[in-house]
C-alpha positions as a Markdown table, in Angstrom:
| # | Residue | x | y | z |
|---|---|---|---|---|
| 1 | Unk | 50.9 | -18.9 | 3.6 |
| 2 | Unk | 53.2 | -19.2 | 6.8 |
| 3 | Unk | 52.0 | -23.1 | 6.4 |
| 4 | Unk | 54.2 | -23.5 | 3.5 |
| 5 | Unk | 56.8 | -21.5 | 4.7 |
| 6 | Unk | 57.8 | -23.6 | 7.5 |
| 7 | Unk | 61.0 | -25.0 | 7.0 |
| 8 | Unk | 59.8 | -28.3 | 8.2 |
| 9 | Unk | 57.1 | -28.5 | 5.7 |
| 10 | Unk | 59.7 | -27.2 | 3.1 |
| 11 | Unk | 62.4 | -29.6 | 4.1 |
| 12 | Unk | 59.9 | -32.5 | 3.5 |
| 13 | Unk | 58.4 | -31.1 | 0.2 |
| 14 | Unk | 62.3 | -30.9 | -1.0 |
| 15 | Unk | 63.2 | -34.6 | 0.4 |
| 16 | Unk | 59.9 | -36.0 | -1.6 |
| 17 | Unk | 61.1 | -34.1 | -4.8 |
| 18 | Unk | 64.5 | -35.2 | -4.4 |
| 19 | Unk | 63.2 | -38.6 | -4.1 |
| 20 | Unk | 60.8 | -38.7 | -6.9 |
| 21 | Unk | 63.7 | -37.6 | -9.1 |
| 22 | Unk | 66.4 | -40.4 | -8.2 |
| 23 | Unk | 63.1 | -43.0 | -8.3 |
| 24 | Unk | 63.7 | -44.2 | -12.1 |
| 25 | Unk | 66.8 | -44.2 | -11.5 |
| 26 | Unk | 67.2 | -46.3 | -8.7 |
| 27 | Unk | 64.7 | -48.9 | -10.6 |
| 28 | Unk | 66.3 | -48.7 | -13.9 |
| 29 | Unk | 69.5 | -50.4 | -11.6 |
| 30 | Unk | 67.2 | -53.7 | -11.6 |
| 31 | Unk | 65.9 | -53.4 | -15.2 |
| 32 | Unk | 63.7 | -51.2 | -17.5 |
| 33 | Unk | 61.0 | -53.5 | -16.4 |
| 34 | Unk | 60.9 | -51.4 | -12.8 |
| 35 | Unk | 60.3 | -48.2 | -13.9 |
| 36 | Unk | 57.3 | -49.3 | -16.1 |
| 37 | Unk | 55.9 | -50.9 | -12.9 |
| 38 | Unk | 56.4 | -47.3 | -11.2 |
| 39 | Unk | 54.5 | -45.7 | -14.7 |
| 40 | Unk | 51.6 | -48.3 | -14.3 |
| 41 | Unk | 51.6 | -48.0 | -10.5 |
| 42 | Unk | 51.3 | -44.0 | -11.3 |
| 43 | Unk | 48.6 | -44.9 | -14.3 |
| 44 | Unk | 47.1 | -46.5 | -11.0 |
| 45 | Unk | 47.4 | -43.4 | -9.0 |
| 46 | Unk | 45.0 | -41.4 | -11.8 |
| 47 | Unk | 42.6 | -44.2 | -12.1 |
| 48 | Unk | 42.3 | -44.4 | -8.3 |
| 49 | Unk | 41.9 | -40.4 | -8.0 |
| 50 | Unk | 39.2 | -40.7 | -10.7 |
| 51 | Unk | 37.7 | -43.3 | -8.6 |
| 52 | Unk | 37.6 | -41.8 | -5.2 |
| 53 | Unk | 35.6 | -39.0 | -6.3 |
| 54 | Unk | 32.5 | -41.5 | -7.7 |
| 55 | Unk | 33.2 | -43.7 | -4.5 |
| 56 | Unk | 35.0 | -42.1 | -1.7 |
| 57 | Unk | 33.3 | -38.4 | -2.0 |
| 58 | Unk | 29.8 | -38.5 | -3.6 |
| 59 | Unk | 29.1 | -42.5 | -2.1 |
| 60 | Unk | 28.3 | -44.6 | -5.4 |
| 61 | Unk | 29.4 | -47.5 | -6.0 |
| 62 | Unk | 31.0 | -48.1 | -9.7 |
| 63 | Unk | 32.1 | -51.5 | -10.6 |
| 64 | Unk | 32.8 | -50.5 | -14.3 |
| 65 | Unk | 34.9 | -47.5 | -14.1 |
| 66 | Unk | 37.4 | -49.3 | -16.6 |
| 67 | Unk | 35.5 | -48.6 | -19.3 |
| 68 | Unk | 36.1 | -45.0 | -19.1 |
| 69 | Unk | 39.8 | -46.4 | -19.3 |
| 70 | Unk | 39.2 | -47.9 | -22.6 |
| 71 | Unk | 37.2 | -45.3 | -24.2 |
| 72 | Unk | 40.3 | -42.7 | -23.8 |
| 73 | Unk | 42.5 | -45.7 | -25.2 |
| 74 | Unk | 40.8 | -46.8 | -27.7 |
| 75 | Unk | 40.4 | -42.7 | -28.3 |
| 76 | Unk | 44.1 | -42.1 | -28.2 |
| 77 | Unk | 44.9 | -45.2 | -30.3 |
| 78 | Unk | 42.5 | -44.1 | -33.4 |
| 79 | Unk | 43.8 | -40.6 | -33.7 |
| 80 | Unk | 47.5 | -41.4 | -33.6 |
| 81 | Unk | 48.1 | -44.6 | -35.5 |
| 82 | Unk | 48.3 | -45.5 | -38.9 |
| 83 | Unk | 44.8 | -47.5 | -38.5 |
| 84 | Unk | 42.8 | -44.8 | -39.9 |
| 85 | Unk | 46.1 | -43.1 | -41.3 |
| 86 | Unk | 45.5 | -40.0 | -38.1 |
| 87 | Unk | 48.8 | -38.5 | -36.3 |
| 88 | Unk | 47.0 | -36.1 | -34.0 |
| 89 | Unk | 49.6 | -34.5 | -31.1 |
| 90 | Unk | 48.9 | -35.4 | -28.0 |
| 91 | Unk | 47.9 | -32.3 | -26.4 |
| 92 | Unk | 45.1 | -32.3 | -28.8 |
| 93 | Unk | 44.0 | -36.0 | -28.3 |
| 94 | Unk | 44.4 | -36.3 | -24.5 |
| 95 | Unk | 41.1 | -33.9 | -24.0 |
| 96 | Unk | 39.4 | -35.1 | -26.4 |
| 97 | Unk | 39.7 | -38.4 | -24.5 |
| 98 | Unk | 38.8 | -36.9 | -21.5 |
| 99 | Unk | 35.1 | -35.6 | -23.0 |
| 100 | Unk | 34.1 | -38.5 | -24.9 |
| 101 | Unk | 34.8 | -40.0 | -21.2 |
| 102 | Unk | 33.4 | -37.6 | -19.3 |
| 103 | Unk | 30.1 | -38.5 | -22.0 |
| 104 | Unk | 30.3 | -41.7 | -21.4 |
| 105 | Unk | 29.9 | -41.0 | -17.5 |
| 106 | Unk | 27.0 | -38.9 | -18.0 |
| 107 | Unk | 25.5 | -41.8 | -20.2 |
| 108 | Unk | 26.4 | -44.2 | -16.9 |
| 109 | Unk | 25.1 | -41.7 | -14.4 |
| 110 | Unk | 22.0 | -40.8 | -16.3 |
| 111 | Unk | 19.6 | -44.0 | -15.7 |
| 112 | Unk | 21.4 | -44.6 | -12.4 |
| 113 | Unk | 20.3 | -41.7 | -10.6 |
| 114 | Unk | 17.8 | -43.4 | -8.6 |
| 115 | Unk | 19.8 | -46.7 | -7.8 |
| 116 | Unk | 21.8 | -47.4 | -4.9 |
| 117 | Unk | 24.6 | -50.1 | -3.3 |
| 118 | Unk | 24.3 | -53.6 | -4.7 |
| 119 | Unk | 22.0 | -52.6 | -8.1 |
| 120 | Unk | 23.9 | -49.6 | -8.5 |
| 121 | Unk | 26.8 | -52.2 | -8.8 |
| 122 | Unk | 25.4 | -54.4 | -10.7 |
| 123 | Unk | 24.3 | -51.7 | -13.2 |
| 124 | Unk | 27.7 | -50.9 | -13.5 |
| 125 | Unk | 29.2 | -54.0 | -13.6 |
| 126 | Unk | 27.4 | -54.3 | -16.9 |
| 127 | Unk | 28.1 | -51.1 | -17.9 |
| 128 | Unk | 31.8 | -52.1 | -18.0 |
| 129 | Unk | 31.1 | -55.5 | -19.5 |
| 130 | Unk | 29.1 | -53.8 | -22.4 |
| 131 | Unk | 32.0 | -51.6 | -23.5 |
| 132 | Unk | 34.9 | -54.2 | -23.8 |
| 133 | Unk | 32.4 | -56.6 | -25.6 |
| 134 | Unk | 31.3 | -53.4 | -28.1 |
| 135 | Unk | 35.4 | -53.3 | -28.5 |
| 136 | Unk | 35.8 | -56.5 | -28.9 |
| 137 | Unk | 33.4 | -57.0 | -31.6 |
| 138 | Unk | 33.6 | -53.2 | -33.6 |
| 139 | Unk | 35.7 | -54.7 | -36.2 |
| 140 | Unk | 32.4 | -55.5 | -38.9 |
| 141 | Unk | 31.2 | -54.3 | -40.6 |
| 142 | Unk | 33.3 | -51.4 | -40.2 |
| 143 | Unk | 36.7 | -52.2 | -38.8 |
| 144 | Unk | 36.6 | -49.4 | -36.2 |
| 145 | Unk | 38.6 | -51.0 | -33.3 |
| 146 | Unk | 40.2 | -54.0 | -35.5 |
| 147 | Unk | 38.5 | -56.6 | -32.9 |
| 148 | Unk | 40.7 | -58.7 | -30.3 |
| 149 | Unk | 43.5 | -58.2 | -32.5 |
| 150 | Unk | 43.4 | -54.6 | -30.7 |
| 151 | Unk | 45.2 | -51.8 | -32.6 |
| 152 | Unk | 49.3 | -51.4 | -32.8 |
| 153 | Unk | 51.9 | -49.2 | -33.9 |
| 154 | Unk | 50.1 | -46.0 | -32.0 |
| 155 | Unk | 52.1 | -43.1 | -31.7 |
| 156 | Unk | 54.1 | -42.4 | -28.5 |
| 157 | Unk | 53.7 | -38.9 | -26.5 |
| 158 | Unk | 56.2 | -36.2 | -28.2 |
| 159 | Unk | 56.3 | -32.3 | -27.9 |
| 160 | Unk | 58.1 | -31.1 | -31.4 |
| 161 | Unk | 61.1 | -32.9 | -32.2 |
| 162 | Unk | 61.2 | -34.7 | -28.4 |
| 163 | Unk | 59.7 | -37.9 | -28.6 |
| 164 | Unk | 59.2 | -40.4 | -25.1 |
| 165 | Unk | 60.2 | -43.7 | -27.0 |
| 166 | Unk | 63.5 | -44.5 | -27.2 |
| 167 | Unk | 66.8 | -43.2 | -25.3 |
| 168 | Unk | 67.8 | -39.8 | -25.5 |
| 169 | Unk | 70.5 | -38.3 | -24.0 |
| 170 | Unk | 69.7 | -34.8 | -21.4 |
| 171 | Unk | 72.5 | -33.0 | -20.0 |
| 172 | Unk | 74.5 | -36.1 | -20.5 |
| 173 | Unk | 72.3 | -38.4 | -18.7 |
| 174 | Unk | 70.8 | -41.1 | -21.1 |
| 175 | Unk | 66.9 | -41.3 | -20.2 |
| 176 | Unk | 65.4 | -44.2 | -21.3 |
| 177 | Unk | 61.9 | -44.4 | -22.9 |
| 178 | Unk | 60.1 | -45.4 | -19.7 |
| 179 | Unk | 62.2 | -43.0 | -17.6 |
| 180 | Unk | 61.0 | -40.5 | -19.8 |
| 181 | Unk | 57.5 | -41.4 | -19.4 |
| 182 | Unk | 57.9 | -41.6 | -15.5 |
| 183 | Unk | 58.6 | -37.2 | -15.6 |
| 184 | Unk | 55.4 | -36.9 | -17.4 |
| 185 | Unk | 53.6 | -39.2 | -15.6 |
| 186 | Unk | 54.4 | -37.8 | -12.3 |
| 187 | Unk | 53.6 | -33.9 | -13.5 |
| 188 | Unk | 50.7 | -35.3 | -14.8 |
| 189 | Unk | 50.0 | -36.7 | -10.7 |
| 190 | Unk | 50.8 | -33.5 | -9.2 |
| 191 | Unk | 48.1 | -31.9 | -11.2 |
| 192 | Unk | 45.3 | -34.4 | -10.7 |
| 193 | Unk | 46.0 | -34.6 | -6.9 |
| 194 | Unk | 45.7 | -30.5 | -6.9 |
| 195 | Unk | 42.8 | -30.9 | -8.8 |
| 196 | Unk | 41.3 | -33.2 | -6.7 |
| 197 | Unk | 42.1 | -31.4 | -3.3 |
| 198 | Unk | 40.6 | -28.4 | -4.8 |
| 199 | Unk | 37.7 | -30.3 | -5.1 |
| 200 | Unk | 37.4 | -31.8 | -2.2 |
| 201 | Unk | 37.4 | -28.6 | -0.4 |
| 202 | Unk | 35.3 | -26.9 | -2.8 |
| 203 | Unk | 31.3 | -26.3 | -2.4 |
| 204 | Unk | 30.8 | -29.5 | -4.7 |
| 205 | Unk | 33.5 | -31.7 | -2.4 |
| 206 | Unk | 31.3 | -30.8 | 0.2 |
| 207 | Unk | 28.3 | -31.2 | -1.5 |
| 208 | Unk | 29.2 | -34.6 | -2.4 |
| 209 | Unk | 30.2 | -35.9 | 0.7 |
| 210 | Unk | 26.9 | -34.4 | 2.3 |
| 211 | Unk | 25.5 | -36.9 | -0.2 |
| 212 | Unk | 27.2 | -39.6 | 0.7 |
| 213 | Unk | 26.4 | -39.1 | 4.1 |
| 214 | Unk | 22.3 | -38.7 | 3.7 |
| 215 | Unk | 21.3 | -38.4 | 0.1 |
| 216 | Unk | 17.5 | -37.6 | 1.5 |
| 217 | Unk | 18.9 | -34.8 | 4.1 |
| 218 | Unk | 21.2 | -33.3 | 1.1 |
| 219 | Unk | 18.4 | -32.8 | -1.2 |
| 220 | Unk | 16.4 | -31.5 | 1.8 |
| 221 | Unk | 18.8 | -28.8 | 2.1 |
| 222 | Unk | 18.6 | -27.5 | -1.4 |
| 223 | Unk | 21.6 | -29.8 | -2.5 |
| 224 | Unk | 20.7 | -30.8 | -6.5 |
| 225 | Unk | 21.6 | -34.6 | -5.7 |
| 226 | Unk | 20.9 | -35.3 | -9.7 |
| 227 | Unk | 23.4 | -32.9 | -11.3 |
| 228 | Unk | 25.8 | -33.5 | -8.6 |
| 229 | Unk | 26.0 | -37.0 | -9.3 |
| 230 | Unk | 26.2 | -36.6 | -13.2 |
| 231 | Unk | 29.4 | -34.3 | -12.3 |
| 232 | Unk | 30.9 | -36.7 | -10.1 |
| 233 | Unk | 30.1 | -39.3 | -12.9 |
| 234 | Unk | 31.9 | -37.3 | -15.2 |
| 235 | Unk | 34.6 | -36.2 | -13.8 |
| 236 | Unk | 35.8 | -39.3 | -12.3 |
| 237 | Unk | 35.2 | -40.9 | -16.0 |
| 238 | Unk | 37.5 | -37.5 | -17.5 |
| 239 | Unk | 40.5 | -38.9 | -15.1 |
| 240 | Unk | 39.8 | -42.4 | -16.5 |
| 241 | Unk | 40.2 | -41.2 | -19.9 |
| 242 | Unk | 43.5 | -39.6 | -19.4 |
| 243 | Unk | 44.7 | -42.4 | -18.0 |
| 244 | Unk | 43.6 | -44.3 | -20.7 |
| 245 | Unk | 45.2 | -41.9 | -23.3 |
| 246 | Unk | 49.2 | -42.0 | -21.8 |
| 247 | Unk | 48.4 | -45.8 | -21.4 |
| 248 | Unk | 47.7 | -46.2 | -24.9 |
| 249 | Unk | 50.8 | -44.3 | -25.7 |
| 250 | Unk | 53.2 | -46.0 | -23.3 |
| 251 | Unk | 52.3 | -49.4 | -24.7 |
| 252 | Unk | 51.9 | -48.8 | -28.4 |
| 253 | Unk | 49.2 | -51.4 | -28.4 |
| 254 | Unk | 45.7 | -51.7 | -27.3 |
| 255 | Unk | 43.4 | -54.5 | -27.1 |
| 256 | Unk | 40.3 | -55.4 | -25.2 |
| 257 | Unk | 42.1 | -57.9 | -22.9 |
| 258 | Unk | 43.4 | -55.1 | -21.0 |
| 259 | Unk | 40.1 | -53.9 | -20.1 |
| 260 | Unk | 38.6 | -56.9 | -17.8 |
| 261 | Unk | 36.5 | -56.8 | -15.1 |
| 262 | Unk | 39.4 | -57.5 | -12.6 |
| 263 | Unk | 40.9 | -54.2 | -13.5 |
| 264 | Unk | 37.8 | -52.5 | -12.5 |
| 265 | Unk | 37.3 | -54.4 | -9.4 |
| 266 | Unk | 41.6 | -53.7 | -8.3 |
| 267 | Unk | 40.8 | -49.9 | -8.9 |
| 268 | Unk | 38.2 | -50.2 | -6.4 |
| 269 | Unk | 39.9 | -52.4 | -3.9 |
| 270 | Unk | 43.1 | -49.7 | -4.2 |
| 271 | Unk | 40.2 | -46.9 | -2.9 |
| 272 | Unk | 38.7 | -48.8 | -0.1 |
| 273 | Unk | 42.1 | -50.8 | 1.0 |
| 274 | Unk | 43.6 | -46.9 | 1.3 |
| 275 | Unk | 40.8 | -45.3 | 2.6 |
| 276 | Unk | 37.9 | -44.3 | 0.5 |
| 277 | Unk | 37.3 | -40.0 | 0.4 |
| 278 | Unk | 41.0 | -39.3 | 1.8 |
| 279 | Unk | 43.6 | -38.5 | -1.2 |
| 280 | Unk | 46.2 | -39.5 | 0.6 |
| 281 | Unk | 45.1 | -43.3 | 1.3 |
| 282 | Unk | 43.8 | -43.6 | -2.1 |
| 283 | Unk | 47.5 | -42.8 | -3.8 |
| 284 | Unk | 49.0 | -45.3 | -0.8 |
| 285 | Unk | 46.5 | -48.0 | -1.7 |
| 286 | Unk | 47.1 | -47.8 | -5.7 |
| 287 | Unk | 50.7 | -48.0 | -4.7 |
| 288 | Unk | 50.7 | -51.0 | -2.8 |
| 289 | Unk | 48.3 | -52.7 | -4.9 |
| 290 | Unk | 49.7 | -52.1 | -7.7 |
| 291 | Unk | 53.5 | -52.9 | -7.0 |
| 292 | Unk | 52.8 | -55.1 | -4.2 |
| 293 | Unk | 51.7 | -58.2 | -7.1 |
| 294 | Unk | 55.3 | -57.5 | -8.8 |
| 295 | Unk | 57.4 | -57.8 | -6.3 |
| 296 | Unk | 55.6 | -61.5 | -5.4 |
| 297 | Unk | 55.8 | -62.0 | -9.0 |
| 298 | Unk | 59.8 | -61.9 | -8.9 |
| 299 | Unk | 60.4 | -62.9 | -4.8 |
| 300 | Unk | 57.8 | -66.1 | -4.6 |
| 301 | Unk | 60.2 | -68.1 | -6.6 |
| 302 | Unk | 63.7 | -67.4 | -5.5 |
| 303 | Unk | 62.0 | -67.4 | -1.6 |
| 304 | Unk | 60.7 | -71.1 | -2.1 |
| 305 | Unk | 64.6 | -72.0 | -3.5 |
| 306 | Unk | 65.9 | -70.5 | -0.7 |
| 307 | Unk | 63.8 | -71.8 | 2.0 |
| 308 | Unk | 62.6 | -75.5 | 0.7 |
| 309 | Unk | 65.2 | -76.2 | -2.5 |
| 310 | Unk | 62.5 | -76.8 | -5.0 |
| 311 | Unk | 59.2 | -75.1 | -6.4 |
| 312 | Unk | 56.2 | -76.9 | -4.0 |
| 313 | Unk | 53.8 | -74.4 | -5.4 |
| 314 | Unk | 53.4 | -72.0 | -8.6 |
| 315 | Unk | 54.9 | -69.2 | -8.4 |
| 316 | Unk | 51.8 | -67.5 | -9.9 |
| 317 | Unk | 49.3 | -69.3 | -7.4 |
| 318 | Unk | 51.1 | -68.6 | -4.6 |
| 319 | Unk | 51.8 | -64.9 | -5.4 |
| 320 | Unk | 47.6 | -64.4 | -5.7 |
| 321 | Unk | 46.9 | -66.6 | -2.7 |
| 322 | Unk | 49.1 | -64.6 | -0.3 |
| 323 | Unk | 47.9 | -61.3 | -2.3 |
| 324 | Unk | 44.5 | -62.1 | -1.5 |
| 325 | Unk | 45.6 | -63.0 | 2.5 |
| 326 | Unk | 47.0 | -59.7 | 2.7 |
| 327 | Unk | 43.8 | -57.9 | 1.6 |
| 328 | Unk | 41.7 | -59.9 | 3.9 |
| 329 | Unk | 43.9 | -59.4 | 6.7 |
| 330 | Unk | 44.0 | -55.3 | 6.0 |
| 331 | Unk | 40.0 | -55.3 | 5.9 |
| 332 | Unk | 39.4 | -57.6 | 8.9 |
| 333 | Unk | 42.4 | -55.3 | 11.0 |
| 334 | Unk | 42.1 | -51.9 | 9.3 |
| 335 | Unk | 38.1 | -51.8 | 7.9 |
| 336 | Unk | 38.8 | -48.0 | 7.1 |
| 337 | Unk | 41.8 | -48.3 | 5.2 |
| 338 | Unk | 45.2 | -48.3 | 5.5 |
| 339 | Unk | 45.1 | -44.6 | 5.7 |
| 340 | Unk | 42.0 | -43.6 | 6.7 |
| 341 | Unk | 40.6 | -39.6 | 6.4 |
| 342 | Unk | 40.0 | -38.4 | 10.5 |
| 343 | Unk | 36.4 | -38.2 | 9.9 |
| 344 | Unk | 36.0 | -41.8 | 8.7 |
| 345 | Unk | 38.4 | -43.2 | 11.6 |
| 346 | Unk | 36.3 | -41.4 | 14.2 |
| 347 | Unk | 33.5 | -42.7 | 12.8 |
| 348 | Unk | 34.4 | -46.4 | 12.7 |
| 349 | Unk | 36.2 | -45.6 | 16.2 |
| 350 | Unk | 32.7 | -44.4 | 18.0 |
| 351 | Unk | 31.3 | -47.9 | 18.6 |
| 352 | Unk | 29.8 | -48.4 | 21.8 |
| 353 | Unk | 32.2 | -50.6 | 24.3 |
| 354 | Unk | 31.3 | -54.3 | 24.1 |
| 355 | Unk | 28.5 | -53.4 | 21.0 |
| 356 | Unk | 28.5 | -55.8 | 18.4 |
């Protein structure tokens, strides 16, 4: 209790509200398009979250976590959209998301209980693959998901009468849409990162990191490795399908395209370049990674004008080749992450001297 009294600890919780506040503001001075980086970068954030409990708490390794993405968009884009003729709220359609995903995990986990590292990988890798190619051809001979064409005109997020597209004006401050989204997005954070330090310090936190650790000495200590595994299956799919759901809202448009196998192989780099099992580096790595390739996107050009006169290489190329340095260069420097949890750093740090 006294921790959170402390008036230093309350001057910096105020300074970080203060700060998340102004945020769209300051962005909507260089366009709209900012703040929707911030609301993808915080999309990041949950899918990241979800992540690090599959990865950085119980040890697997999941290259197709974007599928539980899709499913909660594809989820959100039937129920509210005139495809089917369905305008669900939602409140209601956001958990459904979450359990068909949280299914869908449990189908993942189920036959990979036994696998480990690289064929755990590659199962699912597959996985991943299988559920944007099922979306991609669920259009015959019942249109379900309308193909690659994907599905528009979904319905954004409103409560009543208040609806997140469009401007409105608050206490006569005009919000736009994506400024809009930005408050909900980041209540929506505050709630995942309590739930996720709650379960990190919890019996199953524990129990999944004790896993992670030894599997065989877990299991040897009355730890249930199986149903521990389908949980952490599950509930890192559940965070994958909110995402998913305020995604599919946001954009009003969903297609398989935006489910690829890069996206599932940045959420993972965004948990391992952070630090895998410490919240903190995960949010710091889905933030960088995630803004980081915008801001190339707009400063390779103009830099190369400034420094040479003329374009010598695509902007595009040169954004990915120096995004790609910079991730080799954190691994080689910082092999924990760029904010590592204590235990991890001392155990990377307990090398013998001169060992190889």
């Amino acid at each position: 209790m006294s921790k959170w009294l402390n008036p230093r600890s309350a001057f910096g919780i105020v300074l970080i509200a203060v700060a998340l506040i102004a945020l769209p503001f300051v962005a909507a001075m260089g366009g709209q398009a900012w703040v929707r980086i911030v609301n993808f970068a915080i999309l990041y954030i949950f899918l990241a979250l979800g992540l690090n409990i599959v990865v950085g708490f119980a040890g697997l390794l999941d290259l197709g976590y974007i599928a539980f993405y899709a499913v909660g968009a594809y989820t959100y884009a039937l129920l509210a959209s005139p495809h089917f003729g369905v305008h669900w709220p939602f409140w209601a359609i956001l958990p459904i998301g979450a359990a068909i995903a949280c299914v869908f995990g449990v189908l993942l986990g189920s036959p990979t209980l036994k696998l480990r590292g690289d064929y755990l990988a590659i199962v699912t890798l597959g996985f991943g693959e299988i559920v944007r190619i099922f979306m991609n051809n669920l259009n015959a001979p019942i249109n379900i998901t309308n193909g690659p064409q994907g599905i528009t005109l979904i319905d954004p997020v409103a409560i009543g009468d208040f609806r997140f597209s469009g401007t409105t004006q608050i206490l006569g401050i005009s919000l736009s849409g994506p400024q809009k989204y930005y408050f909900l997005l980041v209540a929506l954070a505050i709630l995942v990162i309590i739930i996720n330090l709650r379960l990190q310090n919890s019996r199953i936190g524990r129990a999944w990191q004790a896993i992670r650790e030894d599997e065989i000495a877990a299991k040897a200590v009355g730890i249930n490795t199986r149903n521990l595994k389908l949980l952490a299956f599950a509930m890192g799919a559940s965070f994958g399908g909110i995402a998913g759901g305020i995604f599919s809202a946001m954009q009003g448009f969903v297609s398989p395209e935006s489910f690829s196998l890069i996206e599932s192989i940045m959420i993972l780099a965004m948990v391992v370049l952070g630090g895998m099992g410490h919240i903190p580096g995960v949010i710091l790595g889905a933030v960088l990674l995630s803004i980081l390739p915008e801001v190339l996107r707009y400063g390779v050009g103009p830099l190369q004008m400034a420094l040479f006169g003329k374009m010598l290489i695509d902007p595009e190329s040169l954004r990915m080749l120096i995004f790609g340095l910079a991730l080799v260069l954190v691994m080689r420097f910082k092999p924990a992450g760029l904010w590592p949890s204590p235990e991890r750093k001392r155990e990377l740090g307990e090398k013998p001297a001169g060992g190889a």
